[in-house]
N, C-alpha and C positions, 0 to 999 in steps of 0.2 A: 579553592580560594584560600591565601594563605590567611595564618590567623594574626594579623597584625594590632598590636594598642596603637591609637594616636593619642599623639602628648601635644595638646597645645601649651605654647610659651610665649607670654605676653612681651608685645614688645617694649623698649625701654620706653618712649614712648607714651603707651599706653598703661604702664607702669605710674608713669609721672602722673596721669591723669588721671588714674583711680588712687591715688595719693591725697591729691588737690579738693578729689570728691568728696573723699573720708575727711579731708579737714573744713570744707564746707559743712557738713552735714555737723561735724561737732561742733561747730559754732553756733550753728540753726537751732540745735538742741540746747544751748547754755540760754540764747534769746527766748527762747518758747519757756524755759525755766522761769523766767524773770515774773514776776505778778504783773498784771497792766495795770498800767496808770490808773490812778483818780482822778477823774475828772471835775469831781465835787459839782455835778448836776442832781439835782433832787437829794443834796446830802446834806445835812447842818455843819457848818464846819465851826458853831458856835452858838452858845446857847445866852439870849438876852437876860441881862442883868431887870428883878423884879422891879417892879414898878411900884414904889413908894406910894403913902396915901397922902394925901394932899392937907396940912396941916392947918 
């Protein structure tokens, strides 16, 4: 058996689409950075001004 290496080489192709993949995924990852929204459900988004006493 001779002693042969195999060299795989992507084609251009396939090149272009693990290109496309890598800049999907950086994007993925800038969005998943981001903090999520507030929704301001069960939050105060302001605090009521005291209630004077009645003179």
């Amino acid at each position: 058996m001779p002693d042969r290496q195999w060299v795989y080489r992507p084609s251009n192709d396939e090149t272009q689409h693990v290109d496309l993949l890598r800049q999907f995924l950086e994007e993925a990852r800038k969005v998943l950075d981001v903090a999520m929204p507030d929704t301001f459900l069960g939050r105060k988004t302001y605090e009521p001004f005291p209630k004077e006493e009645a003179q």
